[in-house]
BAROSE-160917 format. One record per residue (C-alpha): y, z, x; residue number from 0; residue in three letters. Coordinates in steps of 0.02 Angstrom, whole numbers, padded with zeros to 5 digits. Example, Ala and Ser with C-alpha at 12.3 -4.5 7.8 and 13.67 -1.06 7.14 Angstrom:
<nodes>
{{-00225,00390,00615},0,"Ala"} {{-00053,00357,00684},1,"Ser"} 
</nodes>
This chain:
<nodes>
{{00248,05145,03039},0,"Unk"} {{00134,05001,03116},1,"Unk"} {{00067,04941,02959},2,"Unk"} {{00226,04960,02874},3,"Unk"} {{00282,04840,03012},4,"Unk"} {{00140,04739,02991},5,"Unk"} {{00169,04693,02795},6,"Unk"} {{00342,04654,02849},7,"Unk"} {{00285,04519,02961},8,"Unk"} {{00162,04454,02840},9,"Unk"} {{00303,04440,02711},10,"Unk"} {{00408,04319,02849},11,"Unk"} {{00260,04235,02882},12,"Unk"} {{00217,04160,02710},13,"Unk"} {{00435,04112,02683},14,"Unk"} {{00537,04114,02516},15,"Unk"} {{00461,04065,02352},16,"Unk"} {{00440,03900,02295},17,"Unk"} {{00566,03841,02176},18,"Unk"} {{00507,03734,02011},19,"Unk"} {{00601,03541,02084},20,"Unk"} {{00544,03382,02034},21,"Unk"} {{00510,03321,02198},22,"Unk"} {{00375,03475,02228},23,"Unk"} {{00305,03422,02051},24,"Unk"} {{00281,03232,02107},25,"Unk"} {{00165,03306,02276},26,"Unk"} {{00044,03364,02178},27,"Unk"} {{-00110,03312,02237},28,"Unk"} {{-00224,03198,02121},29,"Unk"} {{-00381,03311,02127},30,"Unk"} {{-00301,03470,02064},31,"Unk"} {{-00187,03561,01959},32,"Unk"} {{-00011,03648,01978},33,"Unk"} {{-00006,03822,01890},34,"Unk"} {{00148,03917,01814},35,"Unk"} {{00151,04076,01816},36,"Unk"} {{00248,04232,01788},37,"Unk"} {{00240,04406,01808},38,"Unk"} {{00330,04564,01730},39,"Unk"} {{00326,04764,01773},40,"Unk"} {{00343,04904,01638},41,"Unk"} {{00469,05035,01715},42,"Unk"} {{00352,05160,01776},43,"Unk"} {{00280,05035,01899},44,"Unk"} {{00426,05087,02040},45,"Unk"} {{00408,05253,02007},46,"Unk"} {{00218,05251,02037},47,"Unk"} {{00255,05139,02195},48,"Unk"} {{00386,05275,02270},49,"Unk"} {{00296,05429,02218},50,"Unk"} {{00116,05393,02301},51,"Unk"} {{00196,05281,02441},52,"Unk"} {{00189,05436,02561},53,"Unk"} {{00002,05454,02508},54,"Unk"} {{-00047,05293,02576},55,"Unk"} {{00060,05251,02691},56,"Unk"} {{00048,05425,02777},57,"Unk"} {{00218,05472,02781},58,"Unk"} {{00297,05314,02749},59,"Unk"} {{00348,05222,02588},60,"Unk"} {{00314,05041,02618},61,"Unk"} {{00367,04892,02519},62,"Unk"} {{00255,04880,02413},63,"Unk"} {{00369,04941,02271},64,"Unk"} {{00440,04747,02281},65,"Unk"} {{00401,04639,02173},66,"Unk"} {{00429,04500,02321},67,"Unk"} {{00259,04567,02410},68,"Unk"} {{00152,04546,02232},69,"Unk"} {{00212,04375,02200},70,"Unk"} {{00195,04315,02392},71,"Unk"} {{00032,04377,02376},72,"Unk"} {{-00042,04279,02229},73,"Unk"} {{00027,04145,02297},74,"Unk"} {{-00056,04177,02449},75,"Unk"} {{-00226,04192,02359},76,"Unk"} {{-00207,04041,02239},77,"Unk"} {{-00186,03927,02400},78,"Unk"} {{-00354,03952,02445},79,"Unk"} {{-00414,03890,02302},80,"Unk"} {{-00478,03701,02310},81,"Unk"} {{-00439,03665,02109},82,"Unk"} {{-00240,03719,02121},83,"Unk"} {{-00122,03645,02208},84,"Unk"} {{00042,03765,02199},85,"Unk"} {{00100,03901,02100},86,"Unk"} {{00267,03876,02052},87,"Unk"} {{00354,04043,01965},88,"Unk"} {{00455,04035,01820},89,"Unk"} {{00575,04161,01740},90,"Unk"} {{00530,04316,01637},91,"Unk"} {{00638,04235,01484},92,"Unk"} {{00575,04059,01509},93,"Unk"} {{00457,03976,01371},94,"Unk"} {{00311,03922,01495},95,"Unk"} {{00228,03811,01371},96,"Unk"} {{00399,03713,01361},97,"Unk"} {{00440,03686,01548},98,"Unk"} {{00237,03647,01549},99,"Unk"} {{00267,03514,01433},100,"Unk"} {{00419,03431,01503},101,"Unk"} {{00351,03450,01694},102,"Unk"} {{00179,03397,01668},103,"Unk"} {{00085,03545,01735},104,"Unk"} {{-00065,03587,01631},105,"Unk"} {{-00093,03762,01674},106,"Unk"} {{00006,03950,01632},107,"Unk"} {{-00041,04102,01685},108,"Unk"} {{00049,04273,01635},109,"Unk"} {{00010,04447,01713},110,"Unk"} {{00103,04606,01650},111,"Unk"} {{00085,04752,01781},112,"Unk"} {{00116,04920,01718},113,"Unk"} {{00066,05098,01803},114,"Unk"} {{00014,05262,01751},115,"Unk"} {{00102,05422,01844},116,"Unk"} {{-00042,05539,01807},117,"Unk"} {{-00167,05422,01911},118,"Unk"} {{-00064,05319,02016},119,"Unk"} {{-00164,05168,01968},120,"Unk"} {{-00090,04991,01923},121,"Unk"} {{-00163,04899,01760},122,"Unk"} {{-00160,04699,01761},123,"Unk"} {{-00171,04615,01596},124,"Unk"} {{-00156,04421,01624},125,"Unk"} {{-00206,04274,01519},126,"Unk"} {{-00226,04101,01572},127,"Unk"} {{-00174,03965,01453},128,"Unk"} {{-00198,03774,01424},129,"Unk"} {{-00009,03687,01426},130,"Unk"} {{-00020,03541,01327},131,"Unk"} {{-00166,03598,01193},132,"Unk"} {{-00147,03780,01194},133,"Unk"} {{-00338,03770,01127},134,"Unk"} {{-00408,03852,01267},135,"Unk"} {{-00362,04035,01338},136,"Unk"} {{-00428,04170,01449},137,"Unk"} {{-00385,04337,01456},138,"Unk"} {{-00425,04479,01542},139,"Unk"} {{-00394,04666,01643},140,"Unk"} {{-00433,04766,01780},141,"Unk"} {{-00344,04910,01873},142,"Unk"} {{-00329,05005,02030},143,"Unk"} {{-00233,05140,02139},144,"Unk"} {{-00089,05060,02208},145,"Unk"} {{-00150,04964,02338},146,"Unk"} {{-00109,04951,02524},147,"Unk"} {{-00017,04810,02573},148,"Unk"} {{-00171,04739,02671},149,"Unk"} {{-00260,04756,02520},150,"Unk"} {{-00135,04659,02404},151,"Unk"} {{-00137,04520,02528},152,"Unk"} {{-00343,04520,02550},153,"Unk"} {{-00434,04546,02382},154,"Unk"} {{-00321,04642,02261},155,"Unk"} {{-00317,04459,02158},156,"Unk"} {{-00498,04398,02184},157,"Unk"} {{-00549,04437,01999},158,"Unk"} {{-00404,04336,01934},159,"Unk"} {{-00408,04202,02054},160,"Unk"} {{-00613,04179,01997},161,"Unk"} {{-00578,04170,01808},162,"Unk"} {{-00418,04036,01858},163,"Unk"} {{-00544,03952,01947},164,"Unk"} {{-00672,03912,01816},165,"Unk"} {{-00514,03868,01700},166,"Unk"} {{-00433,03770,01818},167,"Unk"} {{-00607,03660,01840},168,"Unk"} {{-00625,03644,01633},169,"Unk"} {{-00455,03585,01612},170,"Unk"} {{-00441,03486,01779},171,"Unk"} {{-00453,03293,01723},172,"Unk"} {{-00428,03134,01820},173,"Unk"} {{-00248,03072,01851},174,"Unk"} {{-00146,02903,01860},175,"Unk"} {{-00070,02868,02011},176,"Unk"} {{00095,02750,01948},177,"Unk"} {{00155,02657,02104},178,"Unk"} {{00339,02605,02103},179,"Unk"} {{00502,02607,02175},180,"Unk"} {{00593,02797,02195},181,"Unk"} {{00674,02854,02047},182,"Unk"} {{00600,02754,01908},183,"Unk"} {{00564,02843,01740},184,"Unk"} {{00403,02803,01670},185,"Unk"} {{00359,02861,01502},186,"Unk"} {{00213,02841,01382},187,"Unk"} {{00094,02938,01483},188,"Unk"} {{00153,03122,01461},189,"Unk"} {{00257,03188,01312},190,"Unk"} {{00431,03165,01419},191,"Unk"} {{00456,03024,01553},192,"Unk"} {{00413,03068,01733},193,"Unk"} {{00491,03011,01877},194,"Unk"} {{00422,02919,02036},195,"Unk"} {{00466,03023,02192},196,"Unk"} {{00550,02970,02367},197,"Unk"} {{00353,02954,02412},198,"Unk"} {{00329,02780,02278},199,"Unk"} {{00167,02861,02211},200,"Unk"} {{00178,02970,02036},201,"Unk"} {{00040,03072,01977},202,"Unk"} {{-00002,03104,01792},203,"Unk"} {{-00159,03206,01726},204,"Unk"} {{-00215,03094,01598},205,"Unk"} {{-00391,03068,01501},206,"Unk"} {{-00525,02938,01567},207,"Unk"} {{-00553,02799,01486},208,"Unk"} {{-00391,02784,01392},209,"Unk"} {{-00266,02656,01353},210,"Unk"} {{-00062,02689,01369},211,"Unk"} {{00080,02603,01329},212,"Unk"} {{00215,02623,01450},213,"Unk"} {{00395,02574,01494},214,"Unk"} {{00486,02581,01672},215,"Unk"} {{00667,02604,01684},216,"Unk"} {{00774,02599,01828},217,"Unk"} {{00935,02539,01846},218,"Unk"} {{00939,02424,01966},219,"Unk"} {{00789,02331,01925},220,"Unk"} {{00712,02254,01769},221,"Unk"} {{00642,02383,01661},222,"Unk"} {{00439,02349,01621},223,"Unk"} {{00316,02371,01486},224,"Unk"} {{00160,02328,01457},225,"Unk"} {{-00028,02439,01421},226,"Unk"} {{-00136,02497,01542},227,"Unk"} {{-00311,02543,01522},228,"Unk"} {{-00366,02687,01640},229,"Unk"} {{-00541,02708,01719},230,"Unk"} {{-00606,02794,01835},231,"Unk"} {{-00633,02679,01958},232,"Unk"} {{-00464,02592,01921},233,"Unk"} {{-00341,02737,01902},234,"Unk"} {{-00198,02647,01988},235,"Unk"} {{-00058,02578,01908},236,"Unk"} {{00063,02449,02003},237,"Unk"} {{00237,02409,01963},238,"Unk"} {{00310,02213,01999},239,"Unk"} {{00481,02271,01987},240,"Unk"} {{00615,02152,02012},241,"Unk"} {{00778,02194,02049},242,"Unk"} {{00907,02178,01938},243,"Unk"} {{01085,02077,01976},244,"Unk"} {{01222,02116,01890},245,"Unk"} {{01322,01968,01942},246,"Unk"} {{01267,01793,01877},247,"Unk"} {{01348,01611,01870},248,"Unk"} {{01291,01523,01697},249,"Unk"} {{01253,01333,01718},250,"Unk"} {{01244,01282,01519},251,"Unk"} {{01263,01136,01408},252,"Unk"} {{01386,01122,01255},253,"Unk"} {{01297,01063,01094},254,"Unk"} {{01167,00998,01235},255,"Unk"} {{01280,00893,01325},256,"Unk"} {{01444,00938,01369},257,"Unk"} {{01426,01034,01547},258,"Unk"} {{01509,01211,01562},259,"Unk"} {{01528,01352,01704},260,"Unk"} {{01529,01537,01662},261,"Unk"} {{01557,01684,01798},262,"Unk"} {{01484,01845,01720},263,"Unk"} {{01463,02039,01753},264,"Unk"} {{01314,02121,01660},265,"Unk"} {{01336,02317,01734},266,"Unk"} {{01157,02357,01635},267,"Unk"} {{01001,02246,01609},268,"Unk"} {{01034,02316,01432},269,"Unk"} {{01198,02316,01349},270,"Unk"} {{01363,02224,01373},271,"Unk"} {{01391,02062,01481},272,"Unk"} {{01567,01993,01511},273,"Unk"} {{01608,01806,01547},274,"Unk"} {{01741,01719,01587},275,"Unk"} {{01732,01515,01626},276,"Unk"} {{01771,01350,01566},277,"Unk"} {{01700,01223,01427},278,"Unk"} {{01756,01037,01439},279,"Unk"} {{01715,00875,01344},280,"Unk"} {{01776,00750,01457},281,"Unk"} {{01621,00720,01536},282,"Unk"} {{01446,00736,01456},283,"Unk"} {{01305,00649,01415},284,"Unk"} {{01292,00517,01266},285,"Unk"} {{01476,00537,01239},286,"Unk"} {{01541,00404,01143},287,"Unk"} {{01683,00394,01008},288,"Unk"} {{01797,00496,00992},289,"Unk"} {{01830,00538,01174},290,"Unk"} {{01886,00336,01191},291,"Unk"} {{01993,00342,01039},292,"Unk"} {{02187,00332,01105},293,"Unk"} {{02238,00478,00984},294,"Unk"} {{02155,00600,01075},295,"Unk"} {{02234,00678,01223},296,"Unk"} {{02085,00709,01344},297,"Unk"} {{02186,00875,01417},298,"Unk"} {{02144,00978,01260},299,"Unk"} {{01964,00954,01280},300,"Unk"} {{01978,01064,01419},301,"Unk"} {{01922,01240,01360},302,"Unk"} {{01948,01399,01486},303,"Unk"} {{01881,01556,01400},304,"Unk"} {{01818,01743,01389},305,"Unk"} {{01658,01814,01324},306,"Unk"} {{01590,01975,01303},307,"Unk"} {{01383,01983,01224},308,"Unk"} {{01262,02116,01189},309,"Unk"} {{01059,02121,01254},310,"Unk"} {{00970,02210,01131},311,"Unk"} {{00862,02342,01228},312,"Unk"} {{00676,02253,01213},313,"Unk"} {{00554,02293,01364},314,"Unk"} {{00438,02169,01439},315,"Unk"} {{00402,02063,01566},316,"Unk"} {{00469,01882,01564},317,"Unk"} {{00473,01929,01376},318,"Unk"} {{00635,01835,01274},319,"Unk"} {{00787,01952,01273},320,"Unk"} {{00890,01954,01085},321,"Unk"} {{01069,01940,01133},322,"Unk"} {{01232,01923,01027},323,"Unk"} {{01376,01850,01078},324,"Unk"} {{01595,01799,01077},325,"Unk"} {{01697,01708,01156},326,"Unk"} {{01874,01663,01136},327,"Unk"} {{01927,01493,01211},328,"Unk"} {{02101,01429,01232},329,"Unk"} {{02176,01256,01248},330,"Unk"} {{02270,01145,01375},331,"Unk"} {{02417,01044,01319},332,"Unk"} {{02549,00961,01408},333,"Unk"} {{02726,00974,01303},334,"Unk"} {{02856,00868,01396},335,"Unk"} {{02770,00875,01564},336,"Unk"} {{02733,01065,01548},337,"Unk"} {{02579,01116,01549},338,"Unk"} {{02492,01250,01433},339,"Unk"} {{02374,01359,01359},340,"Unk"} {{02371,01376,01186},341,"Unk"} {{02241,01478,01092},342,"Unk"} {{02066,01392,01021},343,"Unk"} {{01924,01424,00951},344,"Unk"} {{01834,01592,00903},345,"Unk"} {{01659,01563,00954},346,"Unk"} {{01513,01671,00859},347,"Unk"} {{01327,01638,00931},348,"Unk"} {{01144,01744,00919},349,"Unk"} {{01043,01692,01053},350,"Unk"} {{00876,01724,01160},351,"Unk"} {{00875,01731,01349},352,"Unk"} {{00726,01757,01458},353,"Unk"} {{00675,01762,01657},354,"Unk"} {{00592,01642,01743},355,"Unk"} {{00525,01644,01942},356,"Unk"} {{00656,01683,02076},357,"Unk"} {{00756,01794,01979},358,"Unk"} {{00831,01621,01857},359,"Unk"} {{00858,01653,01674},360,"Unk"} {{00844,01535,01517},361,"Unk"} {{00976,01552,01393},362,"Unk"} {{00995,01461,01225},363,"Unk"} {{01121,01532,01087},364,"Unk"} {{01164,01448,00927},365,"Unk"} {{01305,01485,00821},366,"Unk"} {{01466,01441,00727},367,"Unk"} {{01644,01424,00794},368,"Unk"} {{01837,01446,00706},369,"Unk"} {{01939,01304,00783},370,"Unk"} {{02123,01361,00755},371,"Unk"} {{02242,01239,00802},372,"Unk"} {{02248,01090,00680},373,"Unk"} {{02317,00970,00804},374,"Unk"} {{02139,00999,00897},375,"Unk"} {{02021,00972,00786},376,"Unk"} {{01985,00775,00807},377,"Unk"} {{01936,00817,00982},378,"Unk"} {{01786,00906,00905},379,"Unk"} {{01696,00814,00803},380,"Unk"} {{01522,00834,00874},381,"Unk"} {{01449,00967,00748},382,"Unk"} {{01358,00921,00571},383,"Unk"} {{01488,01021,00467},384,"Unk"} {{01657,01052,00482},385,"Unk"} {{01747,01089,00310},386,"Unk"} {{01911,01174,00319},387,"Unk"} {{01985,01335,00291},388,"Unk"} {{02152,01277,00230},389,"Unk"} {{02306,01314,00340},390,"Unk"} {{02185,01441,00448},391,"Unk"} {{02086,01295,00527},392,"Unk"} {{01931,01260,00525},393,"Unk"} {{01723,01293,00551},394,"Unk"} {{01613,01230,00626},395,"Unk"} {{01429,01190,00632},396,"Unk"} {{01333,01244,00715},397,"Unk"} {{01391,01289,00919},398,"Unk"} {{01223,01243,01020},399,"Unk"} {{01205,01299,01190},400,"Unk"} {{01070,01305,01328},401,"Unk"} {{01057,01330,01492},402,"Unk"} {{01023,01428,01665},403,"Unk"} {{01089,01593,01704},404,"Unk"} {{01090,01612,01906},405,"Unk"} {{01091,01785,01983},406,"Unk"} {{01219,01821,02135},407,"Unk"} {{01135,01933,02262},408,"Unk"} {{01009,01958,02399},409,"Unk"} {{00833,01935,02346},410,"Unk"} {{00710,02038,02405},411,"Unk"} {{00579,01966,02519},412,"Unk"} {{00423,02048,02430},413,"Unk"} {{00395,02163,02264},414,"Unk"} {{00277,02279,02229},415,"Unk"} {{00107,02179,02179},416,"Unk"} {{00092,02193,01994},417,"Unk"} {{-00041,02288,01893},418,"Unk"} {{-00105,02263,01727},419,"Unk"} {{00024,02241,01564},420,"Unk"} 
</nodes>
């Protein structure tokens, strides 16, 4: 009865299994390896347990028919050893090689447990596998009696544990430590991206020397790319991740003189940005005839407008960003002292943006616009072609724009020193 109580205790004593999360995945210390495993039992195994349970437990049937007690104690064993870092179980129907993959752990070992009634002994069959090359494997077998449950605890795994050892140290290789901010995806160093925990640090078994091409994502900062050439004595890479506004004010000049104010929303760094503002050409620079011609009434070269455009998704740092863009623009008028708005121009444009210090971007487009009200077109006359597309209206070209693109939000006092790209 005492030592029954006494495996109980040493059950509570070691708590519930660990459970296969990301964030347990991400604390893996840089000098060794996590290891999945898994473990299965024929049928006769319970039977074996129950039947010579009175036989050594004089009298008593203890637990160590339960399959918690033989996976508490691997896990107990493995622990102790300096090369592993956790044993994380998976499920009897799982692919191990697949989670390996996807998780980044390098290491699977199997054991199948099955029993013999005549002799009461257990027979372990296990194998030890390589996740990501599958070139190397160990396998091996030993048996017993059923042991006691001091025994499971103390050396019942001490053959297995030696041969994971030696495996563990030929497979063990030097990792990257990725600093960033929580939650960023980094891929290019392990089959599927990885993702930097709550702690900012991320570490990837990968070989020494070597040179990787990565990206960064997260979504509210800019996403990175760049290579980075590991070494041994310079295993760390740093992110300079900036953060990423999604509210901006466009300062920008029309056909490089004509100034114009645009209020946009970009949700994304990638994908769609939507604008609304006003183009004039009252005021600009070098503006001569025909703004002082009499026939022109100055109130239609007022233009307030929408815009929607598209960033094309290319990584990089202070690298030019491919965007395409719209706008429609609509007219002021004044018809017998009332005033109105009377649609435009259709405005088309391809166009490069790019970041500069502080957070500022560059923007130039260049494009072609529909003008659509005939009565308008004389206020225009500042492009190198404008033939006519009968009673629809007419082109022209080209649209020319540059300017600055101002983000709208607190900037952070101080990044995260950047590495190599």
């Amino acid at each position: 009865m005492v030592r029954r109580f006494l495996g109980f205790c040493l059950l509570c004593s070691l708590g519930p299994l660990p459970s296969l999360s990301a964030e347990e995945l991400s604390s893996t210390r840089p000098n060794a390896v996590t290891v999945l495993y898994r473990m299965t039992f024929d049928e006769n195994f319970y039977f074996i347990a129950q039947s010579a349970g009175p036989y050594l437990w004089e009298g008593e049937v203890g637990p160590i028919g339960e399959q918690e007690a033989w996976y508490l104690s691997l896990e107990a064993t493995l622990s102790n050893m300096p090369c592993i870092a956790q044993a994380l179980q998976i499920a009897a129907a799982a692919d191990p090689i697949q989670i390996g993959v996807e998780a980044g752990i390098p290491l699977v070992l199997e054991i199948q447990i099955t029993g013999s009634i005549e002799t009461a002994e257990v027979f372990i069959a296990y194998q030890i596998r390589e996740t990501f090359t599958e070139s190397g494997m160990i396998r091996g077998t030993f048996s017993s009696t059923i042991p006691r449950q001091e025994d499971l605890f103390a050396y019942f795994w001490l053959s297995l544990a030696g041969e994971l050892d030696t495996f563990a140290i030929r497979v063990l290789k030097p990792m990257v430590e990725i600093r960033g901010k929580s939650g960023t995806l980094v891929s290019g160093f392990t089959p599927l991206p990885q993702k930097i925990p709550d702690s900012g640090s991320l570490f990837l078994v990968s070989p020494m020397p070597g040179t990787f091409s990565w990206k960064a994502l997260h979504k509210d900062y800019v996403p990175l790319a760049g290579t980075f050439l590991a070494e041994p004595d310079q295993p760390v890479l740093e992110l300079n991740q900036r953060r990423f506004y999604a509210f901006s004010v466009d300062l920008g000049l029309v056909q490089g003189r004509s100034p114009e104010l645009w209020f946009s929303w970009q949700p994304n760094y990638h994908g769609w940005r939507f604008s609304v503002g006003l183009q004039q050409k009252v005021v600009g620079l070098v503006y001569l005839s025909p703004v002082d011609s009499p026939e022109i009434d100055r109130r239609s070269l007022w233009l307030p407008g929408v815009g929607v455009a598209y960033r094309l998704p290319i990584h990089g740092s202070y690298v030019p960003q491919l965007f395409f863009s719209a706008a429609l623009m609509g007219r002021l008028y004044d018809a017998s002292g009332t005033w109105g708005l009377r649609l435009g121009n259709v405005l088309l444009s391809l166009g490069y943006d790019w970041e500069v210090p502080l957070g500022f971007r560059l923007f130039v487009e260049l494009g072609l616009g529909f003008s659509l009200q005939d009565d308008f077109i004389s206020a225009d006359r500042d492009h190198l072609f404008q033939p006519t597309l009968g009673s629809i209206g007419q082109l022209e070209i080209p649209r020319f724009r540059l300017g600055i693109r101002v983000p709208l939000g607190k900037r952070e006092k101080k990044g995260i020193v950047a590495g190599p790209q």
